[in-house]
PQR file of N, CA, C, O and H, with PARSE charges and radii, in Angstrom:
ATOM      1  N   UNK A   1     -72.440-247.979  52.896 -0.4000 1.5000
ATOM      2  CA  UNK A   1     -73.758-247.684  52.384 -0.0000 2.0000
ATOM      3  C   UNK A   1     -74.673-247.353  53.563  0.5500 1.7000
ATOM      4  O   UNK A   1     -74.872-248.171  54.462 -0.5500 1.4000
ATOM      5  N   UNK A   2     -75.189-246.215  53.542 -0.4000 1.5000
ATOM      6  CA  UNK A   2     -76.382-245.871  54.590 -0.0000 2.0000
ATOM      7  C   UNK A   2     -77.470-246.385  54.410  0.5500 1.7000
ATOM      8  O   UNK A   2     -77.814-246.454  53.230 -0.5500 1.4000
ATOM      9  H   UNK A   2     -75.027-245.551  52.812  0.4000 1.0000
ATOM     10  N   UNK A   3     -78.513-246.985  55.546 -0.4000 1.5000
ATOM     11  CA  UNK A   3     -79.553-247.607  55.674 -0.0000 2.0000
ATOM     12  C   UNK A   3     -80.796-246.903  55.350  0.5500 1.7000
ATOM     13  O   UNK A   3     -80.973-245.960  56.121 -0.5500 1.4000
ATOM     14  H   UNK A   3     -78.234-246.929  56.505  0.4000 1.0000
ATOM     15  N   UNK A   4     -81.976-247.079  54.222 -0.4000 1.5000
ATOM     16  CA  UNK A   4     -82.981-246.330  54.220 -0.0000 2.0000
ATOM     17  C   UNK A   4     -83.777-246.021  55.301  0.5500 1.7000
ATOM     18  O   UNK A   4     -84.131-246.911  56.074 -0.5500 1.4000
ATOM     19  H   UNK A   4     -81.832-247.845  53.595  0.4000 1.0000
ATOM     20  N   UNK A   5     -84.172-244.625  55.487 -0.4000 1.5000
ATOM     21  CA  UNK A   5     -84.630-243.911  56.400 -0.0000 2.0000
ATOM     22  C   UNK A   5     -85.926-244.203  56.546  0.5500 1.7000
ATOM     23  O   UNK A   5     -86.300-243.769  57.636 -0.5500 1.4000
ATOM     24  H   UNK A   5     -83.884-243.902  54.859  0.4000 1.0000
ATOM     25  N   UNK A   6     -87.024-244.880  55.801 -0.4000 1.5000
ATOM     26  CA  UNK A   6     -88.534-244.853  55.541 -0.0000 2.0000
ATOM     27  C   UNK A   6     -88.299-246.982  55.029  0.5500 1.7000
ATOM     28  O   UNK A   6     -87.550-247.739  54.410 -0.5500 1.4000
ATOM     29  H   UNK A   6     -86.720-245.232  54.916  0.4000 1.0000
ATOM     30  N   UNK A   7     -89.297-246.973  55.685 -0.4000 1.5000
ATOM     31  CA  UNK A   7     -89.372-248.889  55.056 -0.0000 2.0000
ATOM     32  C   UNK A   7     -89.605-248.955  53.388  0.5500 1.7000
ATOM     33  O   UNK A   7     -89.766-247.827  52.922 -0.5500 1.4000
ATOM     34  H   UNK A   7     -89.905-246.358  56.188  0.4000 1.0000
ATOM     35  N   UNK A   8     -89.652-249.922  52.498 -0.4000 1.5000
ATOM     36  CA  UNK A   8     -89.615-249.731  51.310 -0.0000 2.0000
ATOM     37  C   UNK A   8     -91.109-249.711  50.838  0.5500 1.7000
ATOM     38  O   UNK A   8     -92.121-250.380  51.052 -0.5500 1.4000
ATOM     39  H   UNK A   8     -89.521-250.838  52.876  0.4000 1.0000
ATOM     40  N   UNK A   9     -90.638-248.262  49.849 -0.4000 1.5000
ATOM     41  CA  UNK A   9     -92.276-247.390  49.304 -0.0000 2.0000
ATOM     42  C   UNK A   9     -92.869-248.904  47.933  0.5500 1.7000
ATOM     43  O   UNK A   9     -93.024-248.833  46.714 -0.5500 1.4000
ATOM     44  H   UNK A   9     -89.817-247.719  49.676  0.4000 1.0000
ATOM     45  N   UNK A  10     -93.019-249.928  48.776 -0.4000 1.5000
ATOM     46  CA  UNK A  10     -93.832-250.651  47.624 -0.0000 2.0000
ATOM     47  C   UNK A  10     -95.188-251.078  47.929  0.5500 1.7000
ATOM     48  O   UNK A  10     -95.483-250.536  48.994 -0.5500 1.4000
ATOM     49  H   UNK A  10     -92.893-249.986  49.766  0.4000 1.0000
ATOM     50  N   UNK A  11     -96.123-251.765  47.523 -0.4000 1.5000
ATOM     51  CA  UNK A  11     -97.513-251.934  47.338 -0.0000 2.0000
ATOM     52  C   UNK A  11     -97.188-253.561  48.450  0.5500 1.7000
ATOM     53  O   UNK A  11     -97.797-253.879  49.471 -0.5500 1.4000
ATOM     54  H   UNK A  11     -95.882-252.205  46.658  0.4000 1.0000
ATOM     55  N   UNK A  12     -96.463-254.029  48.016 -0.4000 1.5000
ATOM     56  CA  UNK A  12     -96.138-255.483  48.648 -0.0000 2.0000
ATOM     57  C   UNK A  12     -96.308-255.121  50.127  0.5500 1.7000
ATOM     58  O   UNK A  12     -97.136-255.719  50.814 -0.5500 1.4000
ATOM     59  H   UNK A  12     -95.969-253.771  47.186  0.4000 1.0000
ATOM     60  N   UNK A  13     -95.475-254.078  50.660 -0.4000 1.5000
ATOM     61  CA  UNK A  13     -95.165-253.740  52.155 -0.0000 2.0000
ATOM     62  C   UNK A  13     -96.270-252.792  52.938  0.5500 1.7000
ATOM     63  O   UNK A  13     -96.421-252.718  54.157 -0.5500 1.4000
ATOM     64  H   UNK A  13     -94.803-253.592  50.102  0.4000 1.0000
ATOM     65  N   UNK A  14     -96.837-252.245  52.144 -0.4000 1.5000
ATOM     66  CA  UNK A  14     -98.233-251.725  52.287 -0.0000 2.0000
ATOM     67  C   UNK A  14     -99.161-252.526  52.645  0.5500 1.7000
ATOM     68  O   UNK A  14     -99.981-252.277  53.529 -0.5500 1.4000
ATOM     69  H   UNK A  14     -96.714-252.304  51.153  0.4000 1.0000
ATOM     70  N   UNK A  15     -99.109-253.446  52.055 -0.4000 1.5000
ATOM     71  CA  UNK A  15    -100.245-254.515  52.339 -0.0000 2.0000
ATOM     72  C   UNK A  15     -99.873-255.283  53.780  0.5500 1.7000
ATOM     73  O   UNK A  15    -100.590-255.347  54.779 -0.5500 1.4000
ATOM     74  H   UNK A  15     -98.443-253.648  51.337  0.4000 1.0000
ATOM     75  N   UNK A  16     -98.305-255.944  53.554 -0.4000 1.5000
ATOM     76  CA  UNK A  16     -98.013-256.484  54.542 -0.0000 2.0000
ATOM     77  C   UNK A  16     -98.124-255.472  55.786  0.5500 1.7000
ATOM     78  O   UNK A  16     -98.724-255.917  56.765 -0.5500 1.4000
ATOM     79  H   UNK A  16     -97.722-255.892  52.743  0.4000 1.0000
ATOM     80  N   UNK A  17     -97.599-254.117  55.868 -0.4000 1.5000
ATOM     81  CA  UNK A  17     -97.453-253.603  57.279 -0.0000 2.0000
ATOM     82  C   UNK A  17     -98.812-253.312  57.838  0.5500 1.7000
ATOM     83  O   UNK A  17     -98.893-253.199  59.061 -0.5500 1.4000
ATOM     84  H   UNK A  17     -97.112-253.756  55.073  0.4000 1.0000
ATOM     85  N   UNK A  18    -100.104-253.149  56.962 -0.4000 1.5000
ATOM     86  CA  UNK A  18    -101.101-253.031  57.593 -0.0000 2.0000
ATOM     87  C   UNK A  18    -101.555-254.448  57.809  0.5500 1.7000
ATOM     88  O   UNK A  18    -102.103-254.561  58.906 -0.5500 1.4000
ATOM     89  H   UNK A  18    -100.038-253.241  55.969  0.4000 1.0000
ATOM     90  N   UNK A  19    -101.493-255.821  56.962 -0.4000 1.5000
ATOM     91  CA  UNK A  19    -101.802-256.763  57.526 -0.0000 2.0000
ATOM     92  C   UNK A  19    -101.746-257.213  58.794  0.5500 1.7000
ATOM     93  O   UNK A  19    -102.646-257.754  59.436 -0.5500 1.4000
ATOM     94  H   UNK A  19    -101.047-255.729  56.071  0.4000 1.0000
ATOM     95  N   UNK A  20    -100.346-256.894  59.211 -0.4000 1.5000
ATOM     96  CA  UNK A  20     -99.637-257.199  60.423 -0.0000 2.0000
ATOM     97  C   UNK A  20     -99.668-256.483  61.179  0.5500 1.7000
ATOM     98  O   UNK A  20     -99.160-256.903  62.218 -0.5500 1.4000
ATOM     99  H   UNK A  20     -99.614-256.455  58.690  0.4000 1.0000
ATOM    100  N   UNK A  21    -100.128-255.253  61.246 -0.4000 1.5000
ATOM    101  CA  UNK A  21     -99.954-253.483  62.516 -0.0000 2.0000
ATOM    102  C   UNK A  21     -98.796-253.756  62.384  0.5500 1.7000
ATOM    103  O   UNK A  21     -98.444-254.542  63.263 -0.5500 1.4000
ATOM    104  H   UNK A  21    -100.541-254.912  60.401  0.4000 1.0000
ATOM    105  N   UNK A  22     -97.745-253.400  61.474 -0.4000 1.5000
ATOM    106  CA  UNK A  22     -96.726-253.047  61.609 -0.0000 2.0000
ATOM    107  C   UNK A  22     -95.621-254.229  62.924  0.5500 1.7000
ATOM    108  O   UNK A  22     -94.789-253.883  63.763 -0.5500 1.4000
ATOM    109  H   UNK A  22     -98.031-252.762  60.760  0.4000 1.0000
ATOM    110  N   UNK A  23     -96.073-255.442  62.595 -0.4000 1.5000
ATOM    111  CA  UNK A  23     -95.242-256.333  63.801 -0.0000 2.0000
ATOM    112  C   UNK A  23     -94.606-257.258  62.796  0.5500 1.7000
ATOM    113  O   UNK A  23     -95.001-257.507  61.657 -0.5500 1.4000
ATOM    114  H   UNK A  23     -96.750-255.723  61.913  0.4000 1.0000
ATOM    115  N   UNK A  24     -93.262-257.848  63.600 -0.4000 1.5000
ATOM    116  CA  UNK A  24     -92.669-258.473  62.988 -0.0000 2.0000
ATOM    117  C   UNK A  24     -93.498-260.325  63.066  0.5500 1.7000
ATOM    118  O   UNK A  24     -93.886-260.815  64.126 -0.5500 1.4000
ATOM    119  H   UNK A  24     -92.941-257.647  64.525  0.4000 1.0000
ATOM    120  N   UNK A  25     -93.586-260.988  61.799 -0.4000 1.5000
ATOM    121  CA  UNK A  25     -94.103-262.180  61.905 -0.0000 2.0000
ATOM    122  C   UNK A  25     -93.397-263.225  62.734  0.5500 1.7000
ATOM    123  O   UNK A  25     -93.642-264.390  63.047 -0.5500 1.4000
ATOM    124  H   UNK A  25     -93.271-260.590  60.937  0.4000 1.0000
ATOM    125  N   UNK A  26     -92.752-262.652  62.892 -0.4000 1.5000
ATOM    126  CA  UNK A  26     -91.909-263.973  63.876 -0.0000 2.0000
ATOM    127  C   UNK A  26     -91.710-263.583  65.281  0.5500 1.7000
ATOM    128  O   UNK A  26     -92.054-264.537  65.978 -0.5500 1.4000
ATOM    129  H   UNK A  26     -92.553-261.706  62.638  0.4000 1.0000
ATOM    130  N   UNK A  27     -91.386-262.795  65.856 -0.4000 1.5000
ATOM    131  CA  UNK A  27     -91.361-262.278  67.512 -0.0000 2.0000
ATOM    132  C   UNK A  27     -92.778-261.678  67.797  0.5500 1.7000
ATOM    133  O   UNK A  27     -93.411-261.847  68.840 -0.5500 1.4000
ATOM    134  H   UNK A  27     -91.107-262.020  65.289  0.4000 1.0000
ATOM    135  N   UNK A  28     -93.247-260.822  66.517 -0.4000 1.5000
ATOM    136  CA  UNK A  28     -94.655-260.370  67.313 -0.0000 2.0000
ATOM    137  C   UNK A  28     -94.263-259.103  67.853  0.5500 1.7000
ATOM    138  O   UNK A  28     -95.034-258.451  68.557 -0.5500 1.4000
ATOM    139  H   UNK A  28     -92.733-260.685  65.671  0.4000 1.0000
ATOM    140  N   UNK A  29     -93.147-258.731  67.574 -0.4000 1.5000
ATOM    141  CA  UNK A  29     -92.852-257.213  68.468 -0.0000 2.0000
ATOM    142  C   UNK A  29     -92.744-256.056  67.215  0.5500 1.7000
ATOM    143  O   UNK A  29     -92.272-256.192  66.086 -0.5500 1.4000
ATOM    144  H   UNK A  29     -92.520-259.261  67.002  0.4000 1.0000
ATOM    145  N   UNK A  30     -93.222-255.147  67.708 -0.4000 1.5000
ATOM    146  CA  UNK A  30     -93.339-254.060  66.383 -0.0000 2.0000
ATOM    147  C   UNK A  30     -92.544-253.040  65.844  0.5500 1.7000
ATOM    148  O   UNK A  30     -92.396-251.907  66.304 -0.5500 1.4000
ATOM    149  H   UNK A  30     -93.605-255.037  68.625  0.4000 1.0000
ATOM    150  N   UNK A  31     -92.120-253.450  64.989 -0.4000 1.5000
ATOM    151  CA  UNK A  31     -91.380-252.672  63.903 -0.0000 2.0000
ATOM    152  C   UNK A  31     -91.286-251.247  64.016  0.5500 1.7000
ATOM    153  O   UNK A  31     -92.354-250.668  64.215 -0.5500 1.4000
ATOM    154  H   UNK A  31     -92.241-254.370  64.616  0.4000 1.0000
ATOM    155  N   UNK A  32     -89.803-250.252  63.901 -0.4000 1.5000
ATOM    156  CA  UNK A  32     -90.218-248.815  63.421 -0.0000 2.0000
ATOM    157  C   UNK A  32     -90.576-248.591  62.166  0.5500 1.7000
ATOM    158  O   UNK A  32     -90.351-249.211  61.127 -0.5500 1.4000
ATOM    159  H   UNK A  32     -88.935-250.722  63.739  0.4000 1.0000
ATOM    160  N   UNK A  33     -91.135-247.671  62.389 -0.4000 1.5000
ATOM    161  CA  UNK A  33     -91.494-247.155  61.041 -0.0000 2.0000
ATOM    162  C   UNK A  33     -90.857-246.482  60.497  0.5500 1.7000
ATOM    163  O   UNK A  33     -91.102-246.243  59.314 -0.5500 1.4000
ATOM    164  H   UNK A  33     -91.317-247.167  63.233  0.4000 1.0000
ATOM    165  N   UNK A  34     -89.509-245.761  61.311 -0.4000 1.5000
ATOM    166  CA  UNK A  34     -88.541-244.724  60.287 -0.0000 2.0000
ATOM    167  C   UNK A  34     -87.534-244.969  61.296  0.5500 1.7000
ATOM    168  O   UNK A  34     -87.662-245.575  62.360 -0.5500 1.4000
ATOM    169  H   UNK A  34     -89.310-245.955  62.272  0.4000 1.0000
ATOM    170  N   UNK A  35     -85.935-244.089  60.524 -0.4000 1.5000
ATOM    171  CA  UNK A  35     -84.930-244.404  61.398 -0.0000 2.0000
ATOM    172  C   UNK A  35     -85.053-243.428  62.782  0.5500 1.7000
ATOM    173  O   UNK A  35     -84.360-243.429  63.800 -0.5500 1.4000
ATOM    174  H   UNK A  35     -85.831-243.597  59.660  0.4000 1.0000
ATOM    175  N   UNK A  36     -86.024-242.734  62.464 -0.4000 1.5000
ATOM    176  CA  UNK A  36     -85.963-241.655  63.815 -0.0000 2.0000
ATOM    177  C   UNK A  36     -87.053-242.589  64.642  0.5500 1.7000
ATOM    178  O   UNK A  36     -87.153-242.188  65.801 -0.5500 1.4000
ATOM    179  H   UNK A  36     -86.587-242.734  61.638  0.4000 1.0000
ATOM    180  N   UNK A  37     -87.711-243.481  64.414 -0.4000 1.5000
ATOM    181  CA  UNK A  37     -88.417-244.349  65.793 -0.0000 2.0000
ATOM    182  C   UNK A  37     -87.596-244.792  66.664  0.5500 1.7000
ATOM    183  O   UNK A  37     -88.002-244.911  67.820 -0.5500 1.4000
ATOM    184  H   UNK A  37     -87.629-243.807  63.472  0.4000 1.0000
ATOM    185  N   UNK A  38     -86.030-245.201  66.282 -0.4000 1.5000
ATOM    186  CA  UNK A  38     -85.375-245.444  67.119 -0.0000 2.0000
ATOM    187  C   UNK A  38     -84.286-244.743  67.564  0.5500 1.7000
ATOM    188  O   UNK A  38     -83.885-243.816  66.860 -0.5500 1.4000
ATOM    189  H   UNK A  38     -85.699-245.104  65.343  0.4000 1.0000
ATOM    190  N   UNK A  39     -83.463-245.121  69.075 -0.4000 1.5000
ATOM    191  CA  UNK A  39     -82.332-244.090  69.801 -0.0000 2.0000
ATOM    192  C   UNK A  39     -81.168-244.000  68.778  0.5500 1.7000
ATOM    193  O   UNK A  39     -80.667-242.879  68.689 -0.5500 1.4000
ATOM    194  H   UNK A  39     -83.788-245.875  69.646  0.4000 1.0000
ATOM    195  N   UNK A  40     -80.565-245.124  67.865 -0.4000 1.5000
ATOM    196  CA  UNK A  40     -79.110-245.256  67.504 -0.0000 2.0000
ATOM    197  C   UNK A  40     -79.196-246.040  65.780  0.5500 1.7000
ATOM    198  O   UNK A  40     -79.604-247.198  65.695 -0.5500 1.4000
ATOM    199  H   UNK A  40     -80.972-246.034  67.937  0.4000 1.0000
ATOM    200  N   UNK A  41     -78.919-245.531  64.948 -0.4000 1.5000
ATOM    201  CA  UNK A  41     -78.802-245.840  63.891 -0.0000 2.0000
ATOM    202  C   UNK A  41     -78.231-247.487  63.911  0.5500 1.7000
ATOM    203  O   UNK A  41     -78.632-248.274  63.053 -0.5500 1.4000
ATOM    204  H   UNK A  41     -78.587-244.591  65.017  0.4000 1.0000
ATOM    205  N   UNK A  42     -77.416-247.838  64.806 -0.4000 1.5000
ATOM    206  CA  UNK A  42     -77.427-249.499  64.789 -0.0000 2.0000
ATOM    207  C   UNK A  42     -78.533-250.658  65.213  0.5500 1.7000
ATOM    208  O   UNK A  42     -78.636-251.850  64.923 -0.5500 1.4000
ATOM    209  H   UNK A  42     -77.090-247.198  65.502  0.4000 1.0000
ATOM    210  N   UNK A  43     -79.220-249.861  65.940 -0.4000 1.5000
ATOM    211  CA  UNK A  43     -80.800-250.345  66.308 -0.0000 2.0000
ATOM    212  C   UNK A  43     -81.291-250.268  64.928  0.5500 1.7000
ATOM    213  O   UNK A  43     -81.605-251.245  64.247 -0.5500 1.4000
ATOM    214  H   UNK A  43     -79.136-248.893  66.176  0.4000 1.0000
ATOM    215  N   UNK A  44     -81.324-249.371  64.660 -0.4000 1.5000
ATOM    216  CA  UNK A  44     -82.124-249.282  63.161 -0.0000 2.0000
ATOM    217  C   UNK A  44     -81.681-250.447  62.173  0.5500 1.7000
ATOM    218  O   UNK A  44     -82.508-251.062  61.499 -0.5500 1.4000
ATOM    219  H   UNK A  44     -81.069-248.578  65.212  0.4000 1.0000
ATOM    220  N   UNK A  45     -80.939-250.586  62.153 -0.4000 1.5000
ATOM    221  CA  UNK A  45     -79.466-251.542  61.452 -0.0000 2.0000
ATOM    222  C   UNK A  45     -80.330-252.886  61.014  0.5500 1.7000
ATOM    223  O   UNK A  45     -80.801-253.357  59.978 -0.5500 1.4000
ATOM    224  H   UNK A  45     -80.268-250.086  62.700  0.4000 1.0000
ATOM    225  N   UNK A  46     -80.242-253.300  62.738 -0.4000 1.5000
ATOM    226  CA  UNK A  46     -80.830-254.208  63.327 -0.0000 2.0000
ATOM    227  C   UNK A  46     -82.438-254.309  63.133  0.5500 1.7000
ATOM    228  O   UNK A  46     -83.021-255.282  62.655 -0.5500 1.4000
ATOM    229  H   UNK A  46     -79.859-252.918  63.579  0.4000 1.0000
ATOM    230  N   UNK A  47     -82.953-253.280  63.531 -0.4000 1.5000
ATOM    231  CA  UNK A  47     -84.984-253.864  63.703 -0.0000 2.0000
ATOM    232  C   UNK A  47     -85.788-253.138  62.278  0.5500 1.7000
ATOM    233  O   UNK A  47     -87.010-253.188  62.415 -0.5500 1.4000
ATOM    234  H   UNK A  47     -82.479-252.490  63.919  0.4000 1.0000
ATOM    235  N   UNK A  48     -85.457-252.650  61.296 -0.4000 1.5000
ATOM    236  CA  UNK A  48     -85.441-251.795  60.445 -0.0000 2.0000
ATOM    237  C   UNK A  48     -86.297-252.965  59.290  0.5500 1.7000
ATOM    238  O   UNK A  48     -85.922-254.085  58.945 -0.5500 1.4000
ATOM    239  H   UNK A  48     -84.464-252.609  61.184  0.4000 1.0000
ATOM    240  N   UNK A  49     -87.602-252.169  58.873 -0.4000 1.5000
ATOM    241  CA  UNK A  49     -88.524-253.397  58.910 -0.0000 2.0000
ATOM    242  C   UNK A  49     -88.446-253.361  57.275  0.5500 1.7000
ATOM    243  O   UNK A  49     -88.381-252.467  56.431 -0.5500 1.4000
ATOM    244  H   UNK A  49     -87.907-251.259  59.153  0.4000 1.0000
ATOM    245  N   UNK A  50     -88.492-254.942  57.260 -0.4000 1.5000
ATOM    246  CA  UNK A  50     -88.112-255.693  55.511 -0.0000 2.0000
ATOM    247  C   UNK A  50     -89.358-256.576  55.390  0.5500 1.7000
ATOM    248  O   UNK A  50     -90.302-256.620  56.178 -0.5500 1.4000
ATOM    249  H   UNK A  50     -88.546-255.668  57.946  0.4000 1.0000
ATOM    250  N   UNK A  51     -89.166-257.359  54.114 -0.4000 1.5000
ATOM    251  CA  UNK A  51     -90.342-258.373  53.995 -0.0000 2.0000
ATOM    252  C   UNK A  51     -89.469-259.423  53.389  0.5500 1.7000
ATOM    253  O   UNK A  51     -88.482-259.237  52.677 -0.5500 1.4000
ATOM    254  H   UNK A  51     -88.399-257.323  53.474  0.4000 1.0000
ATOM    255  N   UNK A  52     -90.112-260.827  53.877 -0.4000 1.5000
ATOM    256  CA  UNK A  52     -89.178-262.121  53.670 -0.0000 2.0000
ATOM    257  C   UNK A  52     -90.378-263.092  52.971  0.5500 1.7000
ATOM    258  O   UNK A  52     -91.597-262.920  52.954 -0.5500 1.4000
ATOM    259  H   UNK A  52     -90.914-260.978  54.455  0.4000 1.0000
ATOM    260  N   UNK A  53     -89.770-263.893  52.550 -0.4000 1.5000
ATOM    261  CA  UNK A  53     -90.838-265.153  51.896 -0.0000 2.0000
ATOM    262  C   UNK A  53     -91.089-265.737  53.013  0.5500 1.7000
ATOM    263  O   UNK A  53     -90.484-265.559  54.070 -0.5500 1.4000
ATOM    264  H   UNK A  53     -88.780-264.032  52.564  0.4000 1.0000
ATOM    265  N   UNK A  54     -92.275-266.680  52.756 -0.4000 1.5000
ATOM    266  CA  UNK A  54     -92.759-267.680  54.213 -0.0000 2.0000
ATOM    267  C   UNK A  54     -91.926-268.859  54.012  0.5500 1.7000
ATOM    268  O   UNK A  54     -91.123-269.417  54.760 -0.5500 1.4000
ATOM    269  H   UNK A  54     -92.766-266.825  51.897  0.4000 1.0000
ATOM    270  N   UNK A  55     -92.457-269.196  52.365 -0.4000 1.5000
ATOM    271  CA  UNK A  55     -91.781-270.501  51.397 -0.0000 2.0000
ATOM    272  C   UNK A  55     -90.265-270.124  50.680  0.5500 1.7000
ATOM    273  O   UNK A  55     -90.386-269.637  49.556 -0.5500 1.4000
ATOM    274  H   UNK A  55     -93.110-268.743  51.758  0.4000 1.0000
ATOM    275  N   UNK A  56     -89.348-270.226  51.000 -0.4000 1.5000
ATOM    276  CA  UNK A  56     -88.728-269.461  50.078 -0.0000 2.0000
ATOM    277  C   UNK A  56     -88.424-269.610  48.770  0.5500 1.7000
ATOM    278  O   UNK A  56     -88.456-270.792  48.427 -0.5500 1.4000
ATOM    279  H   UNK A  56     -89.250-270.622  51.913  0.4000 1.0000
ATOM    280  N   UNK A  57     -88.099-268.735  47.788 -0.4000 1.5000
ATOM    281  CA  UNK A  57     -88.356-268.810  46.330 -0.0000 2.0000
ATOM    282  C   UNK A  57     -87.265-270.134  45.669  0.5500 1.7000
ATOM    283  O   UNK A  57     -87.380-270.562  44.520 -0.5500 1.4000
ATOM    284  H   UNK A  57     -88.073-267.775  48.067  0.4000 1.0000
ATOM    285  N   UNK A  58     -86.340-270.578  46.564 -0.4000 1.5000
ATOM    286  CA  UNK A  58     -85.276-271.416  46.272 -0.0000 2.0000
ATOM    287  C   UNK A  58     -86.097-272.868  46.244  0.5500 1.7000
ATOM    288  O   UNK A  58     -85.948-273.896  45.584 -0.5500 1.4000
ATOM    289  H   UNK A  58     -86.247-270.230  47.497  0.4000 1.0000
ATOM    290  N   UNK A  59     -87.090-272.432  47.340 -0.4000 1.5000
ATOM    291  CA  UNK A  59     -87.535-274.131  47.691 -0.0000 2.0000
ATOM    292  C   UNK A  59     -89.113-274.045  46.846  0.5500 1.7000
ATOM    293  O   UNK A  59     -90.115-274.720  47.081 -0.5500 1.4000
ATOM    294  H   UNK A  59     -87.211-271.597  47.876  0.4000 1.0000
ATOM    295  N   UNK A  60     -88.959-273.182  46.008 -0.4000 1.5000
ATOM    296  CA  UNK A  60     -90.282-273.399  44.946 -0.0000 2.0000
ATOM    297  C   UNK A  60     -91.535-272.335  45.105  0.5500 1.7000
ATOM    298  O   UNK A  60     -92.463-272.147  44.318 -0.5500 1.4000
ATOM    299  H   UNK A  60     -88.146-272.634  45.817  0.4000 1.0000
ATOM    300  N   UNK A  61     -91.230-271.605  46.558 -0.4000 1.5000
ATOM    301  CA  UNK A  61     -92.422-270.590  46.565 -0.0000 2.0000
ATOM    302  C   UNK A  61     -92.439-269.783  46.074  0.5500 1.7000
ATOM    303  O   UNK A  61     -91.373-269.323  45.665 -0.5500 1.4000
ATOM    304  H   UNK A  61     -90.476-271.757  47.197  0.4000 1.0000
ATOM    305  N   UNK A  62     -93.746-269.079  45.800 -0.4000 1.5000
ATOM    306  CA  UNK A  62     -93.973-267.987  44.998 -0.0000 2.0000
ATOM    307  C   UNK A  62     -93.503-266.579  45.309  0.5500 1.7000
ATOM    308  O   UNK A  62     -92.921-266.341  46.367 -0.5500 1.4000
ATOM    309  H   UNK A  62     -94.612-269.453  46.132  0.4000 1.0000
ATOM    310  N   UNK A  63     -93.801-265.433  44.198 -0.4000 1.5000
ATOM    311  CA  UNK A  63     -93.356-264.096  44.563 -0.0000 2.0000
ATOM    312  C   UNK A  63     -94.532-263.586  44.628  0.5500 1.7000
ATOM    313  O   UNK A  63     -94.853-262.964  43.615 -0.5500 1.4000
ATOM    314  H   UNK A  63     -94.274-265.626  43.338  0.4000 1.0000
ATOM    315  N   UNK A  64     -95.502-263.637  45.687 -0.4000 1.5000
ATOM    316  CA  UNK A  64     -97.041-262.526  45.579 -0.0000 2.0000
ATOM    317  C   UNK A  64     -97.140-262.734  46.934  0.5500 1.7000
ATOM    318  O   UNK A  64     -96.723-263.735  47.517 -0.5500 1.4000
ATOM    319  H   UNK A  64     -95.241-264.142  46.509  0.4000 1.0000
ATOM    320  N   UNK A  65     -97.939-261.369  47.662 -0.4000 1.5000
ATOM    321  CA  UNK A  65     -98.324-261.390  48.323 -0.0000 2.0000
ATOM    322  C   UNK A  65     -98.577-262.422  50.039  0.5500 1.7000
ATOM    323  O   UNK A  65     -98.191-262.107  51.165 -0.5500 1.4000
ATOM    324  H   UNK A  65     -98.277-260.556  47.188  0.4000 1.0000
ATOM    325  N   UNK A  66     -99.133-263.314  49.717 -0.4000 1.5000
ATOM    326  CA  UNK A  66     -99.617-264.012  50.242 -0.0000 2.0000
ATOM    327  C   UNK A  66     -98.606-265.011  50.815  0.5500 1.7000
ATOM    328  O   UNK A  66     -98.898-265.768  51.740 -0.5500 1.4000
ATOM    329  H   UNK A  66     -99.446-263.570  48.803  0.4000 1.0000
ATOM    330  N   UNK A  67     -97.361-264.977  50.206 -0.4000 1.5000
ATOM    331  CA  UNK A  67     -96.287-265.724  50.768 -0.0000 2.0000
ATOM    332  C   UNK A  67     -95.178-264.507  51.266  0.5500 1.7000
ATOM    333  O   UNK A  67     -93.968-264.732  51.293 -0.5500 1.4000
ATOM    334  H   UNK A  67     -97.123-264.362  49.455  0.4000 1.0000
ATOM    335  N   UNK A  68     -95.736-263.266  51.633 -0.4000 1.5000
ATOM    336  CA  UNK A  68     -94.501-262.465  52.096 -0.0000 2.0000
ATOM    337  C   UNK A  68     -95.075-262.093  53.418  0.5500 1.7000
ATOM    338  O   UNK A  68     -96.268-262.077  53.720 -0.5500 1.4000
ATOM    339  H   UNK A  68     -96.719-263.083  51.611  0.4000 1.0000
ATOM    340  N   UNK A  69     -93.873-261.745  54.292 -0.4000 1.5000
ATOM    341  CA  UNK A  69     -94.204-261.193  55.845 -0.0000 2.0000
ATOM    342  C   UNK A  69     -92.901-260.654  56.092  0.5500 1.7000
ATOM    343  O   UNK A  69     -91.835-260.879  55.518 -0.5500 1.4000
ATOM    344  H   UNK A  69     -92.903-261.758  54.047  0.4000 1.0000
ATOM    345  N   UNK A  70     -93.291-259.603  57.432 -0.4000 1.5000
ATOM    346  CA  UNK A  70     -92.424-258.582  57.738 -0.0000 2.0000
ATOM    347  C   UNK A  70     -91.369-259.206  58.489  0.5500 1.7000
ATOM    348  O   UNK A  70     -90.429-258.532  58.909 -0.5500 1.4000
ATOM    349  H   UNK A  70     -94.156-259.420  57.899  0.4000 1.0000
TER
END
């Protein structure tokens, strides 16, 4: 399966990537924005920007906003 080329077109990640300038919540180092930001499609693999729960939904947290980061 090939890796999407563009981060995912939702309202959730919109919010989050401008919340954040586009940085990851946990290192602080910033995300591409497409697979051509980076040299090698396994980089991409690797730094290719998602959104995660803070709380996770197993341990009772919610699905909105406010509990998601890049």
């Amino acid at each position: 399966m090939s890796q999407s080329l563009s981060p995912p077109n939702t309202e959730f990640f919109s919010q989050l990537w401008k919340a954040q300038s586009g940085c990851c919540a946990l290192c602080g180092g910033p995300m591409p924005q497409s697979r051509f930001a980076v040299a090698h499609a396994s980089i991409w693999k690797r730094r290719r920007p998602t959104f995660d729960h803070i709380v996770p939904l197993a341990a009772g947290g919610p699905d909105s906003p406010d509990n998601l980061q890049l």
